[in-house]
N, CA, C and O of each residue as an XYZ file, in Angstrom:
668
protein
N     -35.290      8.618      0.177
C     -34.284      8.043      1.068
C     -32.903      8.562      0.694
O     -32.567      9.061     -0.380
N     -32.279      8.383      1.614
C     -30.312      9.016      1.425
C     -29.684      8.250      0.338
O     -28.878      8.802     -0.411
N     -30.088      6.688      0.173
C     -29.347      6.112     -0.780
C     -29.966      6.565     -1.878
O     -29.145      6.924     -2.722
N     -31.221      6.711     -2.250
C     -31.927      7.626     -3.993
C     -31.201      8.517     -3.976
O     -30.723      8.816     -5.070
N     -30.790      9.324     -2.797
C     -30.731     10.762     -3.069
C     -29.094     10.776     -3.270
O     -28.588     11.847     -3.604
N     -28.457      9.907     -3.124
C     -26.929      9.438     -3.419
C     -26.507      8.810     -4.765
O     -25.448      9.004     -5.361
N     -27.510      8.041     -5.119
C     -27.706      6.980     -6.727
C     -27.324      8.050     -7.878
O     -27.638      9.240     -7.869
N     -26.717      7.496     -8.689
C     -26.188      8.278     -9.925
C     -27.055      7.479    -10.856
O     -27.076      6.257    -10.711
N     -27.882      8.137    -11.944
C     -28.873      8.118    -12.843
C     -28.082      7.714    -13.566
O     -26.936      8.156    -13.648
N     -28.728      6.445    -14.476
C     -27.897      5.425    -15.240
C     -27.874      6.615    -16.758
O     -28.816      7.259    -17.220
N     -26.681      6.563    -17.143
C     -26.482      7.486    -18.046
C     -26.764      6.871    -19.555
O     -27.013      7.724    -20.407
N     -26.758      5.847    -19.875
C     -27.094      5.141    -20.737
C     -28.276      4.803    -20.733
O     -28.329      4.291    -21.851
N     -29.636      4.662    -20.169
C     -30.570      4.778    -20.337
C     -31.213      5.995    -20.243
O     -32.375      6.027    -20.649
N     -30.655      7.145    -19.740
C     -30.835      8.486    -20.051
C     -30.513      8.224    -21.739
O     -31.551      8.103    -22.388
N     -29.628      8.151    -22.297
C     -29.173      8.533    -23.564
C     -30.095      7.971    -24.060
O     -30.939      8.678    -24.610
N     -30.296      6.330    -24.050
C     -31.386      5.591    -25.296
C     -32.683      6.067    -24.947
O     -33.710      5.766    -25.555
N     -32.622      6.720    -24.085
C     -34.348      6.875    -23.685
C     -35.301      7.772    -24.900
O     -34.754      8.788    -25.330
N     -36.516      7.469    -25.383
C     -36.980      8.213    -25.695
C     -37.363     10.057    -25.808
O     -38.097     10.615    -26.623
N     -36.580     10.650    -24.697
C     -36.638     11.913    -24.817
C     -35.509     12.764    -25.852
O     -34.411     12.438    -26.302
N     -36.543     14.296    -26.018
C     -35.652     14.508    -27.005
C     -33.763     14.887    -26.094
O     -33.357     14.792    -24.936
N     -33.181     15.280    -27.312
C     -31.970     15.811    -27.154
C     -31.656     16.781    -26.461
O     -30.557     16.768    -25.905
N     -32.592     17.952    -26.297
C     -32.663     18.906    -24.971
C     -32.985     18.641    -23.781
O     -32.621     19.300    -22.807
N     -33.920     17.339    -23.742
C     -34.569     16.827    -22.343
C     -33.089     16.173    -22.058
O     -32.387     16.435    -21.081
N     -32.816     15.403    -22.962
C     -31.693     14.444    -22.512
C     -30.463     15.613    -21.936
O     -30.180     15.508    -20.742
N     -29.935     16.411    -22.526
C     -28.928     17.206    -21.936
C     -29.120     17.589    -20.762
O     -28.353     17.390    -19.820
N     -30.705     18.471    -20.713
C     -31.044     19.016    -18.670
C     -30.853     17.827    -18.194
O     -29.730     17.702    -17.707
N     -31.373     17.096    -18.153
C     -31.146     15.492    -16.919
C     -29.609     15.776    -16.845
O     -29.038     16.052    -15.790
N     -28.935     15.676    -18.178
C     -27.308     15.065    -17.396
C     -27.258     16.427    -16.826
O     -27.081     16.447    -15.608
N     -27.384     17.706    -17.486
C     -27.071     18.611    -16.572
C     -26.951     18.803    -15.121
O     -26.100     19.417    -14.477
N     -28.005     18.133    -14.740
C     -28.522     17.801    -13.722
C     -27.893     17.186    -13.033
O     -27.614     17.763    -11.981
N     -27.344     15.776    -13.199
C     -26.347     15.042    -12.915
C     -25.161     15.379    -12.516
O     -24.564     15.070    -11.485
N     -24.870     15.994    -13.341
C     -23.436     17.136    -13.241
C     -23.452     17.907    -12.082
O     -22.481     17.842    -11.328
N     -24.492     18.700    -11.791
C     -24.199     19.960    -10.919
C     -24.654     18.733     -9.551
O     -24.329     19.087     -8.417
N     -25.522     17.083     -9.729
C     -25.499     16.758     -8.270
C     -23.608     16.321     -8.050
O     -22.921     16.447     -7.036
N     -23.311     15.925     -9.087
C     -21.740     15.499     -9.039
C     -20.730     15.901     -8.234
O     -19.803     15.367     -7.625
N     -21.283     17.296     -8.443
C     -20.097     18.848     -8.262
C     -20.937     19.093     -6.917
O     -20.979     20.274     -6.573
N     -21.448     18.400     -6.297
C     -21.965     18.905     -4.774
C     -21.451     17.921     -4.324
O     -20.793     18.070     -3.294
N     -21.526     16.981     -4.741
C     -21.053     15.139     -3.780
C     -19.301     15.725     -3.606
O     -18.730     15.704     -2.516
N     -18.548     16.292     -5.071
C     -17.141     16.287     -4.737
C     -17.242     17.438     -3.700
O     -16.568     17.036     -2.752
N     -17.708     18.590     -3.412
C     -17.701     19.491     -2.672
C     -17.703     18.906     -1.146
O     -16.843     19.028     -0.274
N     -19.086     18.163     -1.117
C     -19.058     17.308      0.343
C     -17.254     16.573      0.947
O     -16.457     16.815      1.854
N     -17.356     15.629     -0.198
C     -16.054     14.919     -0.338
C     -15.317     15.544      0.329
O     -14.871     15.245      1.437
N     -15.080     16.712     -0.458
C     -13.739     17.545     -0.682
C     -13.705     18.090      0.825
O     -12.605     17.804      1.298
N     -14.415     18.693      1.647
C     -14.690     18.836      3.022
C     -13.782     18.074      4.081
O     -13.030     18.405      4.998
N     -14.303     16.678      3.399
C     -14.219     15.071      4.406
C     -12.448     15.169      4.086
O     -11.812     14.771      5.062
N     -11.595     15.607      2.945
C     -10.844     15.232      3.260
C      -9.523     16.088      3.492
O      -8.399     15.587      3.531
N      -9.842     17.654      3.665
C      -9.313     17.923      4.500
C      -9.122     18.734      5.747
O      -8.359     19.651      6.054
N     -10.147     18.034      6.403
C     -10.845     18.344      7.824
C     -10.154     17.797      8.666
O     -10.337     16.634      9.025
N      -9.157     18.636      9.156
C      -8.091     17.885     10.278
C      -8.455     17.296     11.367
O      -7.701     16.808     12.209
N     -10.107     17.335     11.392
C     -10.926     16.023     12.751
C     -11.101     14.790     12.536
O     -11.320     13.961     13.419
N     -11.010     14.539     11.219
C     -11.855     13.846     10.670
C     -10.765     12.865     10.110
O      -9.960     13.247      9.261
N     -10.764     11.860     10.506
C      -9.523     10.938      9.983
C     -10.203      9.531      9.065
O     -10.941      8.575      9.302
N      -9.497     10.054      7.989
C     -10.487      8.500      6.943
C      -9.125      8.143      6.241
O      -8.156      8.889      6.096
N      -9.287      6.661      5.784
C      -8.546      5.698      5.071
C      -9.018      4.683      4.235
O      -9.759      3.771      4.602
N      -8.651      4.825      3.280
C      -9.104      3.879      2.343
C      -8.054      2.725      1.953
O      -7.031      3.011      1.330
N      -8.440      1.024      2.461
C      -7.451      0.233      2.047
C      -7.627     -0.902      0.947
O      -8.799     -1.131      0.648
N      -6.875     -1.478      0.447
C      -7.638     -2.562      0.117
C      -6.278     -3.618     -0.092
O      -5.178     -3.129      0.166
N      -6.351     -5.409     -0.669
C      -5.569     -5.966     -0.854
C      -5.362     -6.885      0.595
O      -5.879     -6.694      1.696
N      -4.440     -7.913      0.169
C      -4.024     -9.056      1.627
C      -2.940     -8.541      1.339
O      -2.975     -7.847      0.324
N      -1.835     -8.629      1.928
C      -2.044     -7.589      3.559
C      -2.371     -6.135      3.097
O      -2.212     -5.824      1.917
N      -2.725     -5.445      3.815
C      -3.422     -3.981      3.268
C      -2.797     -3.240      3.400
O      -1.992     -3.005      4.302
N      -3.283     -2.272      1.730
C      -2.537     -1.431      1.739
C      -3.461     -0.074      1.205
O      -4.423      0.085      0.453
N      -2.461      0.920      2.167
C      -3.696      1.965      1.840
C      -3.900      2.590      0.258
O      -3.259      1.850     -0.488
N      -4.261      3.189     -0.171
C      -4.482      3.935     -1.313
C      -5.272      5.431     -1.241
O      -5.327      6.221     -2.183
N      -5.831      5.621      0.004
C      -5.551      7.071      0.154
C      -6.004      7.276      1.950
O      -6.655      6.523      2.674
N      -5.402      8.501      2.224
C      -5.329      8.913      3.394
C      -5.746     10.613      3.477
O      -5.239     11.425      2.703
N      -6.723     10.990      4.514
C      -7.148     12.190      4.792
C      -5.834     13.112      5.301
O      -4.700     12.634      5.272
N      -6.100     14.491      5.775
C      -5.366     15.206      6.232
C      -5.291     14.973      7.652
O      -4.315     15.364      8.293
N      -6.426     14.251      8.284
C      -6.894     14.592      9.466
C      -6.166     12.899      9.911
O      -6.041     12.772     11.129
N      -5.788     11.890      9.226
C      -5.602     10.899      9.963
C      -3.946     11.225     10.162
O      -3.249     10.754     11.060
N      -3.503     12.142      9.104
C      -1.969     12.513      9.135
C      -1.495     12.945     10.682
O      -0.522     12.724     11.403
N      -2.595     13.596     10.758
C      -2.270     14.590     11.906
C      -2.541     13.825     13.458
O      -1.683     13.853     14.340
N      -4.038     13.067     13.640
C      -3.960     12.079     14.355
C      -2.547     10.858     14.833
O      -2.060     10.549     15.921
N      -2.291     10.466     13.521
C      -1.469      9.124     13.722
C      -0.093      9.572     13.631
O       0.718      8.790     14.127
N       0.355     10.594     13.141
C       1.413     11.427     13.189
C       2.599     11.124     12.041
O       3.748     11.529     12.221
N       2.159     10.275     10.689
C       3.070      9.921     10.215
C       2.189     10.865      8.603
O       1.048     11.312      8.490
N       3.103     10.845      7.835
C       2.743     11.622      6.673
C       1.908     10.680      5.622
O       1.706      9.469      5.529
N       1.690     11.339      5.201
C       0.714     10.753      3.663
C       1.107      9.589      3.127
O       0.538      8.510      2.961
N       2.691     10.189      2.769
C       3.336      9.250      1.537
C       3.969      7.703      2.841
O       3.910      6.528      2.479
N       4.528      8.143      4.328
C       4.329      6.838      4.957
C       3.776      5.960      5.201
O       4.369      4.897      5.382
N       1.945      6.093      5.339
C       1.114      5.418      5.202
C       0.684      4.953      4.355
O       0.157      3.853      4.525
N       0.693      5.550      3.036
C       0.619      4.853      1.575
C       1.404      4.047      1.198
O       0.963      3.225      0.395
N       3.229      3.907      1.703
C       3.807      2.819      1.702
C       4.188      2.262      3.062
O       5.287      1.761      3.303
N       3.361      2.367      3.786
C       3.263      1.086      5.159
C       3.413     -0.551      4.347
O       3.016     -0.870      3.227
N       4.147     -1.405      5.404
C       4.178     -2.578      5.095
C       2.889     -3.700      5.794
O       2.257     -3.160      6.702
N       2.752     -4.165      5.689
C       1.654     -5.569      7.181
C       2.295     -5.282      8.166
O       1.532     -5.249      9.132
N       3.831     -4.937      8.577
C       3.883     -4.574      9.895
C       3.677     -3.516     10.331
O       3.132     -3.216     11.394
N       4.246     -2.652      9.266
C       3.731     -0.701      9.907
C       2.307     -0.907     10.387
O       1.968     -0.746     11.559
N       1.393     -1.320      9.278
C       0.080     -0.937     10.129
C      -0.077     -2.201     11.173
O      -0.913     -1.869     12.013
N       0.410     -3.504     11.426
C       0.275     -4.386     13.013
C       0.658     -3.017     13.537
O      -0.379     -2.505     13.958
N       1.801     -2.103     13.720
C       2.070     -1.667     14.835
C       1.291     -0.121     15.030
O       1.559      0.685     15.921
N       0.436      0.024     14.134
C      -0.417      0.827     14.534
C      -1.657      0.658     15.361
O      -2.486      1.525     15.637
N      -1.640     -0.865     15.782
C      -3.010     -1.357     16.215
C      -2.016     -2.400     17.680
O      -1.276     -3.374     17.544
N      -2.438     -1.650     18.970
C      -2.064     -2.506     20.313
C      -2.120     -3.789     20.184
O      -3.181     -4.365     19.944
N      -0.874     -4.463     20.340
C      -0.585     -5.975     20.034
C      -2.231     -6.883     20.662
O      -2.691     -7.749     19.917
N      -2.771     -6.658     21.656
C      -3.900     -7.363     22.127
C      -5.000     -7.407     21.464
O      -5.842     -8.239     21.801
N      -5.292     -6.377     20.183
C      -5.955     -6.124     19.344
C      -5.809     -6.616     18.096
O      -6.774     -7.104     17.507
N      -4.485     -6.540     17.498
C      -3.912     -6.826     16.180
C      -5.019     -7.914     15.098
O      -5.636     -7.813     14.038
N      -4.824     -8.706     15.927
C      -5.429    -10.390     15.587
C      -7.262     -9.938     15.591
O      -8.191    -10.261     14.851
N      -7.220     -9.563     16.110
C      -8.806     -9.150     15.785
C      -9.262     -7.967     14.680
O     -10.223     -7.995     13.911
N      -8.520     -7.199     14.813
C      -8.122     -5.953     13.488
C      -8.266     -6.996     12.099
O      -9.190     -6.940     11.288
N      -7.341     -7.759     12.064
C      -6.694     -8.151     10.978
C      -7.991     -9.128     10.476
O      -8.479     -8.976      9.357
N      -8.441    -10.043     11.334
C      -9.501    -10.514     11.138
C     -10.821    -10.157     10.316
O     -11.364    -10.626      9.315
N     -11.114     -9.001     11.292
C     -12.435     -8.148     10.568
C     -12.073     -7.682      9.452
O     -12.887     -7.697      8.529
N     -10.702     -7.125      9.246
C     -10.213     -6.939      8.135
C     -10.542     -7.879      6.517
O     -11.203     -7.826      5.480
N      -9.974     -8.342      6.931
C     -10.131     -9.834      6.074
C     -11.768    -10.176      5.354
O     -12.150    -10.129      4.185
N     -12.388    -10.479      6.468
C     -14.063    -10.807      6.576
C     -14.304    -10.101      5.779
O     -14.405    -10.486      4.615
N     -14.535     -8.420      6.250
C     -15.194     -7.319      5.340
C     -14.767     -7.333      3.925
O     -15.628     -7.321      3.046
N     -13.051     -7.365      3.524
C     -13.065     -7.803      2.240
C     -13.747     -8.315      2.091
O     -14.641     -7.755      1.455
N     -13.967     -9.544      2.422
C     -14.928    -10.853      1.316
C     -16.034    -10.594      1.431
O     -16.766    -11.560      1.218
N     -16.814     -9.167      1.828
C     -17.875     -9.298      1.734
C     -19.103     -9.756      2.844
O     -20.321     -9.664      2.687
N     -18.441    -10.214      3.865
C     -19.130    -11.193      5.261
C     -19.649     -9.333      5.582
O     -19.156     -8.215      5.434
N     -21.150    -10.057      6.177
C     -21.458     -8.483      7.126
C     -21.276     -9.046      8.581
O     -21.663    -10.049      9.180
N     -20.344     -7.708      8.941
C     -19.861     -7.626     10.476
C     -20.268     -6.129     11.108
O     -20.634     -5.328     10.248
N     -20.260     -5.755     12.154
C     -20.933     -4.545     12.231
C     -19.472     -2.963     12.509
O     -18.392     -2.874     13.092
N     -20.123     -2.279     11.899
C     -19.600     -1.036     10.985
C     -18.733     -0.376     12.413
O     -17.716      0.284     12.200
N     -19.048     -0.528     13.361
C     -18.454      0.364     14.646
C     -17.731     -0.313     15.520
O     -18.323     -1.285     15.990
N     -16.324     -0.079     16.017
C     -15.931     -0.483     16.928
C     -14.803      0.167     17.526
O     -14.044      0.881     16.870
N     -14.639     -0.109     19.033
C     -13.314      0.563     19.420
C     -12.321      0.114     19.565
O     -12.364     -1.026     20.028
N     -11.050      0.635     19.308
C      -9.891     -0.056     18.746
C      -8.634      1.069     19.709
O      -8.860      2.222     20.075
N      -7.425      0.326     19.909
C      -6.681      1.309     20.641
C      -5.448      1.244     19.727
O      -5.116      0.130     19.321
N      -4.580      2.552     19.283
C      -4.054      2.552     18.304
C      -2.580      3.264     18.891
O      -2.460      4.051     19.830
N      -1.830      2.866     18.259
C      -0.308      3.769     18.251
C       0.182      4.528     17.740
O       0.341      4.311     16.539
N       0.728      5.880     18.304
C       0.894      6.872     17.306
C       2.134      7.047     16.441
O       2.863      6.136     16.835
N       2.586      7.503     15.777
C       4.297      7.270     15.103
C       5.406      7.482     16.546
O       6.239      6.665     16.938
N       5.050      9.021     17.222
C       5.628      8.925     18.756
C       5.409      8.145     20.187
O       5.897      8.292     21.308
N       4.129      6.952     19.427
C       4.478      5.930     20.815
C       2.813      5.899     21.651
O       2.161      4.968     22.123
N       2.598      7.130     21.564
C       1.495      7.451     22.496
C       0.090      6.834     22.031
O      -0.435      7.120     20.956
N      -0.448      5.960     22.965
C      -1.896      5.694     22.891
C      -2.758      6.517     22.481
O      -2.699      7.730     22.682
N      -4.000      5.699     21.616
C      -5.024      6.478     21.208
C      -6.262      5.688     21.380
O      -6.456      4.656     20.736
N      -6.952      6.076     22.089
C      -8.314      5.087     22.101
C      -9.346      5.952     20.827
O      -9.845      7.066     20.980
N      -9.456      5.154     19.703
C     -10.785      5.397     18.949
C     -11.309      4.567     18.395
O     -10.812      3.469     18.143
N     -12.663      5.024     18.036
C     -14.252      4.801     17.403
C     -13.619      4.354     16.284
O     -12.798      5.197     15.921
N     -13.642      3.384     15.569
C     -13.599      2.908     14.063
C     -14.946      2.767     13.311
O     -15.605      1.854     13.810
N     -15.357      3.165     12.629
C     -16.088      2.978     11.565
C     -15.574      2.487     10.297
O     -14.651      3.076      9.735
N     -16.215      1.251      9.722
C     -15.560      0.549      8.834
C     -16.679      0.274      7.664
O     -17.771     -0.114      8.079
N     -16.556      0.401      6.527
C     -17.575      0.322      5.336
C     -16.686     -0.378      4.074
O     -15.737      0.151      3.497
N     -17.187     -1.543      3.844
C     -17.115     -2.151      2.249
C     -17.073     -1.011      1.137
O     -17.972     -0.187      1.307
N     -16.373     -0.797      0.205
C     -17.209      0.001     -0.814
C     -16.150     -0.428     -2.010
O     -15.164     -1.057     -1.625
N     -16.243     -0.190     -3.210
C     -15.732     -0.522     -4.236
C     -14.918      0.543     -4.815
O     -15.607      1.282     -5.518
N     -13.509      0.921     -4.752
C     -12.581      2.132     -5.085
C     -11.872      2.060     -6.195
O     -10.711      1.704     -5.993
N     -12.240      2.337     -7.654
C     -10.977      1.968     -8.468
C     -10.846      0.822     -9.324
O      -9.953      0.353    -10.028
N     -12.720      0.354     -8.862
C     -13.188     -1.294     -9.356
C     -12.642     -2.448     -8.483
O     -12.779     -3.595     -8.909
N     -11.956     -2.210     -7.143
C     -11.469     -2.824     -6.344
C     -12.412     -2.941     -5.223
O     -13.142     -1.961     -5.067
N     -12.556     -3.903     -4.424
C     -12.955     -3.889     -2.913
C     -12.528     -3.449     -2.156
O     -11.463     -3.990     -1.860
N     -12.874     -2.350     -1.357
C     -11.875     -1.501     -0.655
C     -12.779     -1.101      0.961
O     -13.950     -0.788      1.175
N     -11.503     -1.310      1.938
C     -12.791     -1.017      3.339
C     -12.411      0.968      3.515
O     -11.387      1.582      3.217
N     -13.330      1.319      3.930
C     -12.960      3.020      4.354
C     -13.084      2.610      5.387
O     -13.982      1.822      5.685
N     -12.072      3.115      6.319
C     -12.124      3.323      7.804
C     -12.217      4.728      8.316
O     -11.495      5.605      7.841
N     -12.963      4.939      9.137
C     -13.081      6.644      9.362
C     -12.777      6.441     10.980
O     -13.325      5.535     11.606
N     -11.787      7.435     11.641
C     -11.704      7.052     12.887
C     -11.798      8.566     14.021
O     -11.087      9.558     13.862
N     -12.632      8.440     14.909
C     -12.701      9.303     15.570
C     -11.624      9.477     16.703
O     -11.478      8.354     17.185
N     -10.747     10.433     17.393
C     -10.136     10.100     18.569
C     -11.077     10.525     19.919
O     -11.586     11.607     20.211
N     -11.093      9.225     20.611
C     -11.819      9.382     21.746
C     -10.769      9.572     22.718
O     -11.020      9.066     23.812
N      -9.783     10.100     22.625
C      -8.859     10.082     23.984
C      -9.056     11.057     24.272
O      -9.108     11.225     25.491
N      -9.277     12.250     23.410
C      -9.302     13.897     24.126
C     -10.672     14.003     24.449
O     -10.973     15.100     24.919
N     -11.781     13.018     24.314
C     -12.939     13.307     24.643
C     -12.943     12.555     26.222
O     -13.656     13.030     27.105
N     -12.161     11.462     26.450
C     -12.174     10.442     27.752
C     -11.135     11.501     28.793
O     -11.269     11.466     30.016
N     -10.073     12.450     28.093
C      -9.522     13.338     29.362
C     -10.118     14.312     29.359
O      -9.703     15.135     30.175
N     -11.218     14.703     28.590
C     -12.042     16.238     29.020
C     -13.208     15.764     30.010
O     -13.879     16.366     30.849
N     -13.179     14.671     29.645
C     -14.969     13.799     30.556
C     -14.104     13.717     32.178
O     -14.710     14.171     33.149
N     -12.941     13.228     32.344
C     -12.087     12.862     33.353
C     -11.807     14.309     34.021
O     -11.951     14.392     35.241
N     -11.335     15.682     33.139
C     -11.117     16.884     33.754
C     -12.318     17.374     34.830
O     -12.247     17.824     35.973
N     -13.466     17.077     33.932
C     -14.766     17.902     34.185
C     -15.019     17.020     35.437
O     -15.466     17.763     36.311
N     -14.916     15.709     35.900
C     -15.746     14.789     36.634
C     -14.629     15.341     38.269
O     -15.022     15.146     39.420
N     -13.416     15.942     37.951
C     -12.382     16.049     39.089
C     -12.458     17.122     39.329
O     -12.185     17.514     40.463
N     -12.981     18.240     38.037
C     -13.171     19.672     38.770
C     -14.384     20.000     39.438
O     -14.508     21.094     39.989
C-alpha cells in the first residue's frame, strides 16, 4: 500500500535488532536513499508554479511555509504570507465564505474528520476572483498540528470550458 510504501522504518529497532552491524548499516542505507527520493518528490511540489500548497498552523493561523506556485496564484510574496495577520488571510477568502473557512479551519486542527476537498472562492492581492479546489490534510509539521492546504485554480479551467462551449 502507498502508506507502507511512505512509513519510515523505526530506526531504533533497526539498531537494537539482532542483526549484525553490516545488515544494520544496508537497511539504514536504504532508508537514506528512500529519504533522498521523498525530498526529491517534495522538492518538485514546491517549486512548481501550478501547484499552490500552504502549510498553517495556530488560532488564528499562521502560515509557516508557502510554495512558489501559491506566490504566483495569490499574487503576494512569500515573506507577506508568512506574516499575514487573521485579517490578511479573512480577506483572502470572499466575505460569504470566511465563516465557513475559518470553521473547518478550526475543526481540522482539533483533529474532527471533515472531508479533504472543497471549493472555495478566493481574492487575489490585485482584487481579482479566483474560484478553487481546496484540498486540506491534518499532518504534524515541526511537532505541531498543522493543516496543508493545496489549491488548484479552477478559474482558467471554467474560462477555457466557457471559450470552447461559445466557439
Amino acid at each position: 500500500s502507498i502508506r507502507n510504501f511512505m512509513d519510515l522504518k523505526d530506526i531504533d529497532s533497526i539498531i537494537s535488532s539482532d542483526k549484525t552491524p553490516e545488515e544494520k548499516i544496508e537497511i539504514l542505507k536504504g532508508e537514506i536513499a528512500r529519504l533522498k527520493g521523498f525530498e526529491n518528490i517534495v522538492k518538485g511540489f514546491l517549486v512548481h508554479e501550478n501547484i499552490c500548497i500552504a502549510v498553517l498552523q495556530n488560532i488564528p493561523p499562521k502560515a509557516v511555509f508557502v510554495n512558489r506556485g501559491m506566490e504566483i496564484l495569490m499574487g503576494y510574496s512569500m515573506d507577506e504570507i508568512l506574516n499575514f495577520t487573521r485579517s490578511d488571510f479573512e480577506n483572502l477568502i470572499v466575505p460569504e465564505m470566511r465563516e465557513e473557512f475559518f470553521q473547518r479551519y478550526y475543526k481540522r486542527l482539533k483533529g474532527e474528520s471533515l472531508q479533504n476537498s472543497y471549493e472555495l472562492k478566493m481574492v487575489r492581492k490585485d482584487g481579482r476572483l479566483l474560484s478553487v479546489q481546496a484540498f486540506v490534510y491534518l499532518v504534524e509539521y515541526n511537532s505541531e498540528p498543522s493543516i496543508v492546504i493545496t489549491i488548484v485554480d479552477m478559474t482558467k479551467m471554467s474560462e477555457t470550458e466557457k471559450a470552447l462551449r461559445s466557439s
